[in-house]
C-alpha positions as CSV (number, residue, x, y, z in Angstrom):
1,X,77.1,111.7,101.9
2,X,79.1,109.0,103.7
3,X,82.7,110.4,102.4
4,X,85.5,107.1,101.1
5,X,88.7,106.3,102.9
6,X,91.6,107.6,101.1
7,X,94.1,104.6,101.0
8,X,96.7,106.1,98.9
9,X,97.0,108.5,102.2
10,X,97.4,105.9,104.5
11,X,99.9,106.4,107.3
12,X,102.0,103.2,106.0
13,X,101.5,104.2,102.7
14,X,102.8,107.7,103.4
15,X,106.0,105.7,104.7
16,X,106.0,103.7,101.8
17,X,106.4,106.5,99.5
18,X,109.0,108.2,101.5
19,X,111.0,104.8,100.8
20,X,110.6,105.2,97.6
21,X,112.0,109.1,97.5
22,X,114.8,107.7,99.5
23,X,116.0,104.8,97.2
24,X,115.8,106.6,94.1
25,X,118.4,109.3,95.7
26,X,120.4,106.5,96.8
27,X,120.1,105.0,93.1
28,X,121.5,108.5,91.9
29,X,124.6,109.1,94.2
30,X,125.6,104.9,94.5
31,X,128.6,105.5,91.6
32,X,129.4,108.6,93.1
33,X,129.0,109.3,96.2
34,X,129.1,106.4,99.0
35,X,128.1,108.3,102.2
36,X,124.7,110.3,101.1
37,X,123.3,106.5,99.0
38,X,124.3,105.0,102.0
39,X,122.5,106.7,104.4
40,X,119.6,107.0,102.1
41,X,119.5,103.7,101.3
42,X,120.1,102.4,105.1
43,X,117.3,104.6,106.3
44,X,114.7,103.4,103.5
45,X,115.2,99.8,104.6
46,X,115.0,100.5,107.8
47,X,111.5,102.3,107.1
48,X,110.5,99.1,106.2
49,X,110.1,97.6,109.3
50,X,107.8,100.8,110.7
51,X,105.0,100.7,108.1
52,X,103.8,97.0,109.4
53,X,103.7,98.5,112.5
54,X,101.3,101.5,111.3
55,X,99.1,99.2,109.2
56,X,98.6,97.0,112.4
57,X,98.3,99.9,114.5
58,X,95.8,101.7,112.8
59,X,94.0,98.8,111.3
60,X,95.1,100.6,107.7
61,X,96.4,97.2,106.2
62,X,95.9,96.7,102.5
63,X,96.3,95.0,99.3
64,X,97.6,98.0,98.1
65,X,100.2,98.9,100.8
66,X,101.1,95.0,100.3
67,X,101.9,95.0,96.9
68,X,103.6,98.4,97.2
69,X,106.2,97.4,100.2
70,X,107.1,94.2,98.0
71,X,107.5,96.5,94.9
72,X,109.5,98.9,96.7
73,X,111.7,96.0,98.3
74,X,112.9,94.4,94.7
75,X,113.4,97.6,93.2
76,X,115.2,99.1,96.2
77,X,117.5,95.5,96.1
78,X,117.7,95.4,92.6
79,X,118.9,98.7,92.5
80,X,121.5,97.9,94.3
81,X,122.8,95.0,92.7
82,X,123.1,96.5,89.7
83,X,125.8,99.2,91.2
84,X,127.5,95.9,92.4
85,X,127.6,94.5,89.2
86,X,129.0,97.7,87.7
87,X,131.9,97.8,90.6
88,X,132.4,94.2,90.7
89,X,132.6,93.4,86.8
90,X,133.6,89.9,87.7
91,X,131.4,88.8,90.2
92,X,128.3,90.4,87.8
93,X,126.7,86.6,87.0
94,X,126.2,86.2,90.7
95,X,124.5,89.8,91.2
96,X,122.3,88.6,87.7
97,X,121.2,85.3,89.3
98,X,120.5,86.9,92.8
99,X,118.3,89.5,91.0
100,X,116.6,87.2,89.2
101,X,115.7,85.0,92.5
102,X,114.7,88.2,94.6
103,X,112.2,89.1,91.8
104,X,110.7,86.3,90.3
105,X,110.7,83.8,93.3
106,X,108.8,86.7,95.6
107,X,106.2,87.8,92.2
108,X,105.0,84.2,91.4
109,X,104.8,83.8,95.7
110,X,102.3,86.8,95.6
111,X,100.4,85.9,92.8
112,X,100.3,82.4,94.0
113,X,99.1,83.3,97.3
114,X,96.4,86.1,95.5
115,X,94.9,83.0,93.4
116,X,94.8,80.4,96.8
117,X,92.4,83.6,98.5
118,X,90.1,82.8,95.6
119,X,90.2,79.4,95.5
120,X,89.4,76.3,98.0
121,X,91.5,74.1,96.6
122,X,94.2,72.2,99.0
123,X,97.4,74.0,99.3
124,X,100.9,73.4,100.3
125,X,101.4,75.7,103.2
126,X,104.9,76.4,104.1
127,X,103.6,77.6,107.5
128,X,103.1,74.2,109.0
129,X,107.0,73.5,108.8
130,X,108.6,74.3,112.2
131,X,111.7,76.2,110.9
132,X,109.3,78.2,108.3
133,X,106.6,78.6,111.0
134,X,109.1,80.4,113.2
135,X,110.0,82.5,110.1
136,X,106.6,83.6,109.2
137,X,105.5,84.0,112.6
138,X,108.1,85.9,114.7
139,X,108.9,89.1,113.3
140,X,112.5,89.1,114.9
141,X,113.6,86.6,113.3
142,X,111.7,87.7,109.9
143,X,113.6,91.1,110.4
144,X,117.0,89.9,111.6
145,X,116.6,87.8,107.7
146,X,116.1,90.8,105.9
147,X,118.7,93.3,107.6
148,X,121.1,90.1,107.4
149,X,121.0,89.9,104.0
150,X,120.2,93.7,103.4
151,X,124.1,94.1,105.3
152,X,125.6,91.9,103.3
153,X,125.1,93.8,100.3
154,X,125.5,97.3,101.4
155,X,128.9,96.3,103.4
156,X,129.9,94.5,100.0
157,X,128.9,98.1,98.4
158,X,131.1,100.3,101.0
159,X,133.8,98.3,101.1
160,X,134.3,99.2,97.5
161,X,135.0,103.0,98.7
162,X,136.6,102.3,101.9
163,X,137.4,99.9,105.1
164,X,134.9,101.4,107.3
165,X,136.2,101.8,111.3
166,X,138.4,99.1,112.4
167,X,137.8,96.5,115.8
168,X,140.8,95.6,116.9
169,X,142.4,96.4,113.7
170,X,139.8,94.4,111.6
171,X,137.6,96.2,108.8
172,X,134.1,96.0,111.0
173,X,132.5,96.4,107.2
174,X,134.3,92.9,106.3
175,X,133.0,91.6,110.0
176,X,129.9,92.5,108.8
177,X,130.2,91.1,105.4
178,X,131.9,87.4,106.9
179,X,129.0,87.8,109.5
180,X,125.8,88.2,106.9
181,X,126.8,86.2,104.3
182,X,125.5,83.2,105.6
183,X,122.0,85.0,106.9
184,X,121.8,86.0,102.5
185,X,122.3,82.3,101.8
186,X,119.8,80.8,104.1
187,X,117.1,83.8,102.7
188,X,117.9,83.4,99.4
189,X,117.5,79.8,100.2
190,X,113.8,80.4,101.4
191,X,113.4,82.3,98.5
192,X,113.9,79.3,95.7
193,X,111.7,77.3,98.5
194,X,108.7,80.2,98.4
195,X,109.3,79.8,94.3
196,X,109.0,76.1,94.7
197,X,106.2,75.7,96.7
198,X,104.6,78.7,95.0
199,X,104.7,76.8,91.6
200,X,103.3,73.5,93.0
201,X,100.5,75.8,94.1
202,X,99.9,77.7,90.8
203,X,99.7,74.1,88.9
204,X,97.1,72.7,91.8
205,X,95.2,75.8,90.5
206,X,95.4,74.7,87.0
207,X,94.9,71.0,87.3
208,X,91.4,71.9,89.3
209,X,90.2,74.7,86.9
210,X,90.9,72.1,83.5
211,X,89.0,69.3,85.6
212,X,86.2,72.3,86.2
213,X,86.2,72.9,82.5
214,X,86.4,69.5,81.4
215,X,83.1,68.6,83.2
216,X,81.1,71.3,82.1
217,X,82.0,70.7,78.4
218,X,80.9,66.7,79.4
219,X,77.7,67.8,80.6
């Protein structure tokens, strides 16, 4: 009997659930203990960037490993920013709305793009923009985004438990901050666009499928 691939036990899959392992222990020391959710949170986003790389590598790309790198990228995020809203009581609104961005603006992007693969209706394709071509279409830049904005937050998290090493008798974890914050504006930016475009997709869905459905109830 021809035997069935296993995707759950796919090499980026594998990594995948490592990430996960990782960011719940980071979840668990973040109020208490800087250095071990640090590292455990540094390594699992850096993990990121390594099961692409399998999936291409071993042709072992799937819908599955998809949803669950996106999956594991909110929560991992999200996880975070809820620790910042806890140590930074006063800036909590701004930690809510990013949250609410990272999740919803990426979910109704995947499900838009899900419904488009089904479909043959005309799209708008953020692609065919030069800027947003670059982004989708040189990973360096794609991860430069996400570690940008990734820094931003963790540097705002440590520098609630200390100034870090100093250059030249600056915090380098405030360098780091000043430095990103501008990288986690421009991607949060692209996220409200990816939301946008996304919902002008959804409803080019809907107005095809009630035309559909109005002409079979004519006939």
């Amino acid at each position: 009997m021809e035997s069935k691939e296993n995707i759950f036990l796919f090499v980026p899959n594998l990594i995948g659930y490592a990430r996960i392992v990782l960011a719940i222990v980071a979840f668990y020391f973040m109020p208490s203990n800087h250095i071990i959710a640090s590292w455990c949170y540094v390594i699992s986003a850096l993990l990121d960037a390594f099961d692409g790389h399998f999936a291409r590598k071993f042709n072992q790309g799937t819908k599955f490993g998809a949803m669950l790198d996106q999956l594991t990228d909110r929560c991992g995020t999200t996880g975070l920013l809820v620790t910042l809203a806890y140590l930074y009581p006063s800036y909590m609104f701004f930690f809510q709305i990013s949250i609410a961005i990272d999740i919803s603006c990426h979910w109704i992007y995947l499900h838009s793009t899900t419904l488009q693969g089904k479909t043959s209706h005309k799209f708008i394709d953020m692609s065919e923009n030069p800027i947003m071509h670059r982004y989708y279409s040189d990973r360096t830049v794609l991860f430069l985004m996400c570690a940008g904005n990734e820094a931003f937050f963790a540097s705002l998290y440590l520098l609630y438990f200390t100034e870090g090493p100093l250059l030249f008798g600056i915090s380098l974890l405030k360098v780091i901050l000043v430095v990103s914050c501008p990288v986690m504006l421009v991607k949060t930016g692209i996220s409200l666009l990816h939301g946008f475009v996304a919902s002008l997709n959804l409803a080019t869905i809907d107005v095809k499928e009630r035309e559909a459905a109005k002409a079979v109830k004519s006939e």
